[in-house]
C-alpha positions as protocol buffer text, in pm:
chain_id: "A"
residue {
  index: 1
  type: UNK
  ca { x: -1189 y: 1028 z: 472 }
}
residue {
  index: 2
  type: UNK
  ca { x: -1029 y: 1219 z: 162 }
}
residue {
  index: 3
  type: UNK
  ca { x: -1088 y: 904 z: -107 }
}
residue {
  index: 4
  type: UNK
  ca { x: -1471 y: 854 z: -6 }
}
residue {
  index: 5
  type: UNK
  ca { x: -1510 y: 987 z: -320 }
}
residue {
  index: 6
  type: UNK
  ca { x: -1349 y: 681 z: -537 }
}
residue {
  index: 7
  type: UNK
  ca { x: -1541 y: 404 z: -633 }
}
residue {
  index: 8
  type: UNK
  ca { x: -1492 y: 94 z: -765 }
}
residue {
  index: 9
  type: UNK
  ca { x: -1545 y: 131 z: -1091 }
}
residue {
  index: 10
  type: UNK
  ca { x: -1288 y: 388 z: -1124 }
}
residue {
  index: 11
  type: UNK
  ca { x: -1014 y: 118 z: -1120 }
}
residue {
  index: 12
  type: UNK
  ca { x: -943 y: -90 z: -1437 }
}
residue {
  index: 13
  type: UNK
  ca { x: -799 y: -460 z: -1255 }
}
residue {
  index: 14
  type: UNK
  ca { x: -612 y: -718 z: -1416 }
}
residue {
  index: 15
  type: UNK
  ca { x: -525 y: -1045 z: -1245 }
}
residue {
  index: 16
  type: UNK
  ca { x: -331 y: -1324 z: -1433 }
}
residue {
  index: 17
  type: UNK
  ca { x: -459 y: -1181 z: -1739 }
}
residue {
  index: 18
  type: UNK
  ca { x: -805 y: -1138 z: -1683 }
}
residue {
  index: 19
  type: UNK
  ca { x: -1024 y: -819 z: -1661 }
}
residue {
  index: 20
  type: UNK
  ca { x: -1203 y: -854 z: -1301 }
}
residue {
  index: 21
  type: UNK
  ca { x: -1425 y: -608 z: -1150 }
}
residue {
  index: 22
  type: UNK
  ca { x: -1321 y: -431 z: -823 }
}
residue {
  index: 23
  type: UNK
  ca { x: -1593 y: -554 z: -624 }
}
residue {
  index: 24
  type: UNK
  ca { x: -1503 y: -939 z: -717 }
}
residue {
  index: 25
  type: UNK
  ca { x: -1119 y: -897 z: -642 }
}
residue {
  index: 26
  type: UNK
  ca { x: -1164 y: -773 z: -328 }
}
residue {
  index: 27
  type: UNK
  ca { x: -1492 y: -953 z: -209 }
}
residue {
  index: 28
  type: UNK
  ca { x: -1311 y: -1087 z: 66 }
}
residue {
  index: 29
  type: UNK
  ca { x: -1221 y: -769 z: 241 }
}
residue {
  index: 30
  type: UNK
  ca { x: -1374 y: -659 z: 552 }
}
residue {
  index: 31
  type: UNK
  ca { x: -1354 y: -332 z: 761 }
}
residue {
  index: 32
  type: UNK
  ca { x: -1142 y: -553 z: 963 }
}
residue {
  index: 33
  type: UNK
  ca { x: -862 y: -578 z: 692 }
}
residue {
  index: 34
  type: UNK
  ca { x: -535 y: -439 z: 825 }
}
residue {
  index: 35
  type: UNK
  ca { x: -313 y: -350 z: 506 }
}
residue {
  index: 36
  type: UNK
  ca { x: 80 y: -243 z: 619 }
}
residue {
  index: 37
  type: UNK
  ca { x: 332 y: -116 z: 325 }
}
residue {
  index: 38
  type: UNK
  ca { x: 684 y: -155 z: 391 }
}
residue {
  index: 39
  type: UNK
  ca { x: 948 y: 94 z: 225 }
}
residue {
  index: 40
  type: UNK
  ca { x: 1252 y: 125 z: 226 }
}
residue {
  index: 41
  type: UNK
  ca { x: 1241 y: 554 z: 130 }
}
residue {
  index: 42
  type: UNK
  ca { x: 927 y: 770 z: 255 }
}
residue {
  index: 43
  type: UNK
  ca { x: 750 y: 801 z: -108 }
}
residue {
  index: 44
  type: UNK
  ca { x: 804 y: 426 z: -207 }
}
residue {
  index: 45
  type: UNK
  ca { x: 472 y: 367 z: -95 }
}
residue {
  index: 46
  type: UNK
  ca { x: 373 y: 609 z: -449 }
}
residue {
  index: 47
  type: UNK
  ca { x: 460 y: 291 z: -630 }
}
residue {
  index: 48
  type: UNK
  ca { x: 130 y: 86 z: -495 }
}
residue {
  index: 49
  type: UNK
  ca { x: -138 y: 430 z: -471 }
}
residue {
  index: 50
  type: UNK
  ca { x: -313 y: 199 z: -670 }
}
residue {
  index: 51
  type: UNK
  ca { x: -334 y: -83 z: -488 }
}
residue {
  index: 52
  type: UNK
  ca { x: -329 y: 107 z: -172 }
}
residue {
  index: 53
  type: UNK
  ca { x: -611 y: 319 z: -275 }
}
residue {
  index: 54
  type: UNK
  ca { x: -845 y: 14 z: -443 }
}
residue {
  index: 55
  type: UNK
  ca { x: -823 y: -167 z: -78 }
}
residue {
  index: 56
  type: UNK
  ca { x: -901 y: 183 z: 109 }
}
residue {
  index: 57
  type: UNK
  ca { x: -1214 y: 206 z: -138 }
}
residue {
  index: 58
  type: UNK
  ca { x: -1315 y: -205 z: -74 }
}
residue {
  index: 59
  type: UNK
  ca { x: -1312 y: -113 z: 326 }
}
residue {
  index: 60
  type: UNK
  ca { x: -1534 y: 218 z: 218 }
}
residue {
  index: 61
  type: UNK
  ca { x: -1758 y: -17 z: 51 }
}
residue {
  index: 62
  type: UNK
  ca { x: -1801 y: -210 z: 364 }
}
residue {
  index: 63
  type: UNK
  ca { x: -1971 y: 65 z: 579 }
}
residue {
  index: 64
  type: UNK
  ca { x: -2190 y: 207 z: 243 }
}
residue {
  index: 65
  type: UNK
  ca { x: -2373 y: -140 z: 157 }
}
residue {
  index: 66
  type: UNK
  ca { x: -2511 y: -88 z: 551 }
}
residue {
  index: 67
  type: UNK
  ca { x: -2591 y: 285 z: 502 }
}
residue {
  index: 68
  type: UNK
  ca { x: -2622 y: 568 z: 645 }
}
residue {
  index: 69
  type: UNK
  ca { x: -2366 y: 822 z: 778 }
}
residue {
  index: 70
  type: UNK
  ca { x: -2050 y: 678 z: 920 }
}
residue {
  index: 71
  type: UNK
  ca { x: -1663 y: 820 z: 1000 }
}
residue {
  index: 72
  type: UNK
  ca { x: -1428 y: 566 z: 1024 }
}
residue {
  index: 73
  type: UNK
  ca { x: -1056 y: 531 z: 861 }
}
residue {
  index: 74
  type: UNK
  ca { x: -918 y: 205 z: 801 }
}
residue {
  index: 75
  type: UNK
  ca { x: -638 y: 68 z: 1001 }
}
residue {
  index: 76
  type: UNK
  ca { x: -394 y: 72 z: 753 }
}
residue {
  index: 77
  type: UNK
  ca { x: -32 y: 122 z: 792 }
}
residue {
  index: 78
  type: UNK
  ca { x: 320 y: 219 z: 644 }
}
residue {
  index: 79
  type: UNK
  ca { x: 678 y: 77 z: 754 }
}
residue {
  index: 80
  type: UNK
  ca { x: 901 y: 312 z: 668 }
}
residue {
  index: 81
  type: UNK
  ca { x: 1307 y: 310 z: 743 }
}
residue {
  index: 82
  type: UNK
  ca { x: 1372 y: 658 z: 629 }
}
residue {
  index: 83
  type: UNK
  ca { x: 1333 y: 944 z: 840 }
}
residue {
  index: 84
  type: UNK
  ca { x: 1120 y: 1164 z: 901 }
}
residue {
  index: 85
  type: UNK
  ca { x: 818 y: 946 z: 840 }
}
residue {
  index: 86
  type: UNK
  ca { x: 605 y: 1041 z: 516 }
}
residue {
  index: 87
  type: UNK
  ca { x: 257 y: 1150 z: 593 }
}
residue {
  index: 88
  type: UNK
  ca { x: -6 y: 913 z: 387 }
}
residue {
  index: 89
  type: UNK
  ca { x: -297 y: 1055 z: 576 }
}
residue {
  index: 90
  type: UNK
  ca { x: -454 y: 1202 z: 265 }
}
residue {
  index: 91
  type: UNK
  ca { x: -410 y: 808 z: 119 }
}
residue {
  index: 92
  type: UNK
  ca { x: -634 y: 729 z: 440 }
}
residue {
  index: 93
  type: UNK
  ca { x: -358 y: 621 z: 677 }
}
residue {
  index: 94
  type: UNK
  ca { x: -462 y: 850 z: 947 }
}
residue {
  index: 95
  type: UNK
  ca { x: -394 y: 907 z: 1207 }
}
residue {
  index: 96
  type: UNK
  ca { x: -12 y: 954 z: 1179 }
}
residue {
  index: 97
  type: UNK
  ca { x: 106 y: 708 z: 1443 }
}
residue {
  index: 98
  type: UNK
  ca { x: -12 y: 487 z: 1154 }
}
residue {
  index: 99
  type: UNK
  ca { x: 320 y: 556 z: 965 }
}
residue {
  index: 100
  type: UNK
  ca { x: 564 y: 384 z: 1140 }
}
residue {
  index: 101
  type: UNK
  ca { x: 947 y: 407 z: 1192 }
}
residue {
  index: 102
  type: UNK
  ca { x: 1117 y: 99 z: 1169 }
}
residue {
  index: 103
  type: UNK
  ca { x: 1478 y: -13 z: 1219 }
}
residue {
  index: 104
  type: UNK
  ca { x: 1696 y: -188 z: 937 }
}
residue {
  index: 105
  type: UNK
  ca { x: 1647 y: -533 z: 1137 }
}
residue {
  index: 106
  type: UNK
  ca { x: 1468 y: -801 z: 993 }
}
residue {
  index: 107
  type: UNK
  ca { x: 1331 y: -938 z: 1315 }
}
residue {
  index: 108
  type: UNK
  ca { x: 1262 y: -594 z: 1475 }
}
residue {
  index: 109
  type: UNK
  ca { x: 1080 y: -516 z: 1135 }
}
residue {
  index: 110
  type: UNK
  ca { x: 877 y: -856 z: 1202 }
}
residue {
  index: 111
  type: UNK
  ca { x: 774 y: -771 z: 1536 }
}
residue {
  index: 112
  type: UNK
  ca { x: 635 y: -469 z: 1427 }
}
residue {
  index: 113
  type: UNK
  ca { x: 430 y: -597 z: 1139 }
}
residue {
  index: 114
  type: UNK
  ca { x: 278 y: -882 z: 1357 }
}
residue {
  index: 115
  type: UNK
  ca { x: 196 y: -653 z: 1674 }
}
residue {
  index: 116
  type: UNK
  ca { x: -35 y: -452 z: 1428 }
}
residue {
  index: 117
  type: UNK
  ca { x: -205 y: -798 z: 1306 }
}
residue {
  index: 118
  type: UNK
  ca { x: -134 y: -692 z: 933 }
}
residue {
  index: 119
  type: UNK
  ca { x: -374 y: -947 z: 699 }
}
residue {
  index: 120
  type: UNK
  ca { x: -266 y: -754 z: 396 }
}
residue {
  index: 121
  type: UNK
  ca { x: 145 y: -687 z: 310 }
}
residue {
  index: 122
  type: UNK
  ca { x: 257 y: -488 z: 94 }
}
residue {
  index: 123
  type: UNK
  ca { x: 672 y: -498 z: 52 }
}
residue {
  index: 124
  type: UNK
  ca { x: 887 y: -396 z: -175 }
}
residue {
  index: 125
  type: UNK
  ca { x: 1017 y: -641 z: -482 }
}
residue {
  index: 126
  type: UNK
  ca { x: 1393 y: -563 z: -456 }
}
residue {
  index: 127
  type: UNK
  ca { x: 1608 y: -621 z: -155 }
}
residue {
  index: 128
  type: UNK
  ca { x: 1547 y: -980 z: -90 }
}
residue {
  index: 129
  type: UNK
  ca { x: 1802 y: -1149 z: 131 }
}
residue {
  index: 130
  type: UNK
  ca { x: 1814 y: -1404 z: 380 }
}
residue {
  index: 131
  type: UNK
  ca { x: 1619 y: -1364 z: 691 }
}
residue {
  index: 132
  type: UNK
  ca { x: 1654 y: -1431 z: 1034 }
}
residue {
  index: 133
  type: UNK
  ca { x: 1311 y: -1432 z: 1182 }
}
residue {
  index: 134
  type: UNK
  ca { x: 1194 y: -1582 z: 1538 }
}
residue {
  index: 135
  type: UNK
  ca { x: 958 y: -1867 z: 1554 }
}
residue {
  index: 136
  type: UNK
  ca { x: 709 y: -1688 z: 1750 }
}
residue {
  index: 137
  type: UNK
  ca { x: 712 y: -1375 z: 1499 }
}
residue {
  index: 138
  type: UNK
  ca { x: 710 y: -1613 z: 1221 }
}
residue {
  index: 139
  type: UNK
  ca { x: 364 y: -1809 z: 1332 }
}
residue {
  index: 140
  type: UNK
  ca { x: 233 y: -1484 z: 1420 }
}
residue {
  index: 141
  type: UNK
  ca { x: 274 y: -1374 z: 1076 }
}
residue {
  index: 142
  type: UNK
  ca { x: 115 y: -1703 z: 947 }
}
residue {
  index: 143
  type: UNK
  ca { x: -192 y: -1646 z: 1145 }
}
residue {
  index: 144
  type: UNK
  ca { x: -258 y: -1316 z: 1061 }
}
residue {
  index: 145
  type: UNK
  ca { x: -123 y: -1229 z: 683 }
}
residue {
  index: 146
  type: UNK
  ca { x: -315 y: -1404 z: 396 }
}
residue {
  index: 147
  type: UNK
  ca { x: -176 y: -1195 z: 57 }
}
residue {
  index: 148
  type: UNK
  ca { x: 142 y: -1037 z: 2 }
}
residue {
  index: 149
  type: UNK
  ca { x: 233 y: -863 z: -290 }
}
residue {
  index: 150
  type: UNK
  ca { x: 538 y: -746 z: -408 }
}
residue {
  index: 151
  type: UNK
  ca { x: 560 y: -370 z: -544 }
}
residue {
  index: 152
  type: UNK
  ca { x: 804 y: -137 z: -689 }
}
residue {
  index: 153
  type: UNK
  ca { x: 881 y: 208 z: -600 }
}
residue {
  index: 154
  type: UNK
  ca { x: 878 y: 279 z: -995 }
}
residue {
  index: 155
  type: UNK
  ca { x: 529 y: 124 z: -993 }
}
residue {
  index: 156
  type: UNK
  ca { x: 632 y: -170 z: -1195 }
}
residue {
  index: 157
  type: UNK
  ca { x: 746 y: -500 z: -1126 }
}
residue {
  index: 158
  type: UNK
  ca { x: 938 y: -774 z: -1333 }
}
residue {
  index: 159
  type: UNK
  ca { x: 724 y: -1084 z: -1297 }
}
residue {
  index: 160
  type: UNK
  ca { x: 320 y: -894 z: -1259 }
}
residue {
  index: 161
  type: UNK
  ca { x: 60 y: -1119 z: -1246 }
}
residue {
  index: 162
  type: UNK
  ca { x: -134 y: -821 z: -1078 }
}
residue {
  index: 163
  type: UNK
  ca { x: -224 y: -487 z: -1267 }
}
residue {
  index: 164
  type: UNK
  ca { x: -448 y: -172 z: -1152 }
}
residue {
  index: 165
  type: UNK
  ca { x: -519 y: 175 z: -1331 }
}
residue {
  index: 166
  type: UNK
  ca { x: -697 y: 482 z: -1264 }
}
residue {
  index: 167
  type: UNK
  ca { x: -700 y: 820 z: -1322 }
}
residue {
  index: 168
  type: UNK
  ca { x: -439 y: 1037 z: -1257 }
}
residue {
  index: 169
  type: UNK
  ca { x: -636 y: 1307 z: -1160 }
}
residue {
  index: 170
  type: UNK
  ca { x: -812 y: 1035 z: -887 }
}
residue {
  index: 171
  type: UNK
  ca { x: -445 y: 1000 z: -671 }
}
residue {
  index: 172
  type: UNK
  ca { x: -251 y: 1316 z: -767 }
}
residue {
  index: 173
  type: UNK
  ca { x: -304 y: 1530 z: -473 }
}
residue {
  index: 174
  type: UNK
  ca { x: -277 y: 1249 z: -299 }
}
residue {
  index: 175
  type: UNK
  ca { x: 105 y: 1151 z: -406 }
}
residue {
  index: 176
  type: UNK
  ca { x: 176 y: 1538 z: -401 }
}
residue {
  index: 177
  type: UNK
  ca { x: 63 y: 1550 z: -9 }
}
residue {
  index: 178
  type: UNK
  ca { x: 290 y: 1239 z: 82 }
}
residue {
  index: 179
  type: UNK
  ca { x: 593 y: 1399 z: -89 }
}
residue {
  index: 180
  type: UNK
  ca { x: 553 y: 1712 z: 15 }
}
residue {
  index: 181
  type: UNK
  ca { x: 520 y: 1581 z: 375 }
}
residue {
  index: 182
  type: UNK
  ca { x: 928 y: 1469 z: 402 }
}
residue {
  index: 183
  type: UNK
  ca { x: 1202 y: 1779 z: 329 }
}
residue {
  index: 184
  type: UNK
  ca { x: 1314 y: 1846 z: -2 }
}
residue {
  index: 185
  type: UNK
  ca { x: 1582 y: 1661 z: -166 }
}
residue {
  index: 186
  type: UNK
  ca { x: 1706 y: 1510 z: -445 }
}
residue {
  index: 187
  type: UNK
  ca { x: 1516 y: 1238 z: -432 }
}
residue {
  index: 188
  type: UNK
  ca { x: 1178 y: 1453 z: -347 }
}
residue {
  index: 189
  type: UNK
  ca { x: 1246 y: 1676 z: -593 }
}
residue {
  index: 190
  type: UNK
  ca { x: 1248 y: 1398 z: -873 }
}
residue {
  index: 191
  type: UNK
  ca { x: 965 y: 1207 z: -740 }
}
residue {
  index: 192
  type: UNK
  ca { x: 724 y: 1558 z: -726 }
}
residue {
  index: 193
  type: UNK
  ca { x: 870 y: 1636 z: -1067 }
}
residue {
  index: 194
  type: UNK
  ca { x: 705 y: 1324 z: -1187 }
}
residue {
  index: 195
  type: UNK
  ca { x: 391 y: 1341 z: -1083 }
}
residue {
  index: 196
  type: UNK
  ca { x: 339 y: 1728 z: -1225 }
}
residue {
  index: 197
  type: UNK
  ca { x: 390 y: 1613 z: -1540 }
}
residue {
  index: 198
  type: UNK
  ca { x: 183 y: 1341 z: -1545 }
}
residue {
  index: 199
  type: UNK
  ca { x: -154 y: 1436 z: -1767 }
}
residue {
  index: 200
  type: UNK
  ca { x: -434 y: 1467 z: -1513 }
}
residue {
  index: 201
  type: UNK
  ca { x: -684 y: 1303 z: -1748 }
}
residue {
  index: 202
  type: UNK
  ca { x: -426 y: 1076 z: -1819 }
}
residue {
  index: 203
  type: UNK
  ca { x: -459 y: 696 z: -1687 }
}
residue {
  index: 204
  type: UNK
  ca { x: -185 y: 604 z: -1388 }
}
residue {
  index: 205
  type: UNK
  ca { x: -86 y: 201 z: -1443 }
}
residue {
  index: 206
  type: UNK
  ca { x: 77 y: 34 z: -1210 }
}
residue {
  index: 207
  type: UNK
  ca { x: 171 y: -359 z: -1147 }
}
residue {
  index: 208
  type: UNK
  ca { x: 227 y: -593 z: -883 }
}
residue {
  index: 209
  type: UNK
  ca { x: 329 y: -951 z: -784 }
}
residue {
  index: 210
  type: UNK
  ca { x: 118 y: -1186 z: -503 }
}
residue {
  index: 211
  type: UNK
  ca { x: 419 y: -1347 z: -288 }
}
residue {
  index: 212
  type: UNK
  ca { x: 382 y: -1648 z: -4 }
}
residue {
  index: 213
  type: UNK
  ca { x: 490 y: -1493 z: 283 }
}
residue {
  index: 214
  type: UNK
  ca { x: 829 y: -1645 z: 324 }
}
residue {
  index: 215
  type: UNK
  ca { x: 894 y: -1442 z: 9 }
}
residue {
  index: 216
  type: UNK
  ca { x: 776 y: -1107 z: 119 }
}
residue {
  index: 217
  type: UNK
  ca { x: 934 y: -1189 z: 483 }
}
residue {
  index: 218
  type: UNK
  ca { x: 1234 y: -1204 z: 308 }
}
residue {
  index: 219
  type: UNK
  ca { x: 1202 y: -838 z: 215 }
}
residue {
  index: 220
  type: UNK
  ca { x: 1191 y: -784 z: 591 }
}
């Protein structure tokens, strides 16, 4: 439970335009909430921190308005087609079966997203193509999933109608822990490099797009 520490207030949410408060965006959310991130490359999912961490907070805030002590992780996941698998445990995805290996199939990727009973998607906004998805998979996803958003690995997308800050100092260990996770590379290298010289005080923005699920299935 690394983020216990984060509260609602410490994100800044825009939605179509409008300044809304964290706990009115994400009234709806339950401890129940299932939130899955697909990505194509291990430390995509540093794109949506943001969003990732605001929903981790929102199921937080479900076991403090009870009270008392509690330890409990949310059952979020990541779909990730690179290998290894990065570690997001110090995002909250923990334990590490939670970041899953998927194939390069559309309908393989499906079946793993639906046997997990995702109600949250998260998928990346490039790589849309047409889609070849079973009709059981397909109204399995329709029962379970109600928002998808789009994301981008550069934490911006073209057409946001979705935008979340914070401060950098809030996610920074965080990002540093998923990327140092995988082996180093080129593409590692770059994405650590970023995030050391971003100012800690400094104020992490990142945007995102709500899909309808045919949309984000076609990311599949």
């Amino acid at each position: 439970m690394h983020s216990t520490s984060i509260r609602g207030k410490d994100f800044r949410i825009e939605w179509q335009g409008c300044e809304v408060a964290h706990e009115l965006f994400f009234a709806q959310v339950t401890d129940c909430e299932r939130v899955g991130v697909l990505m194509p490359h291990s430390c995509d999912g540093l794109g949506a921190v943001t969003l990732i961490m605001a929903y981790v907070t929102a199921f937080y805030d479900c076991y403090r308005r009870r009270g008392g002590d509690f330890f409990a992780y949310p059952d979020f996941f990541t779909f990730q087609r690179a290998s290894p698998c990065a570690d997001y445990s110090m995002c909250d995805i923990w334990p590490m079966y939670k970041n899953v290996q998927i194939p390069a199939d559309a309908q393989r990727t499906a079946e793993v997203v639906t046997a997990r009973g995702i109600t949250v998607l998260l998928v990346p906004e490039e790589n849309w193509r047409e889609t070849q998805i079973a009709p059981a998979e397909q109204e399995s996803a329709k029962r379970s999933i109600r928002r998808c958003f789009a994301y981008s690995a550069s934490g911006r997308v073209t057409r946001a109608d979705l935008v979340l800050e914070c401060r950098v100092e809030l996610v920074r260990e965080f990002a540093l822990s998923v990327i140092d996770s995988v082996p180093v590379g080129e593409k590692q290298q770059a994405h650590r490099n970023q995030w050391l010289q971003l100012a800690p005080s400094g104020v992490l923005r990142q945007s995102f797009c709500e899909l309808g699920l045919s949309e984000a299935i076609g990311r599949f």
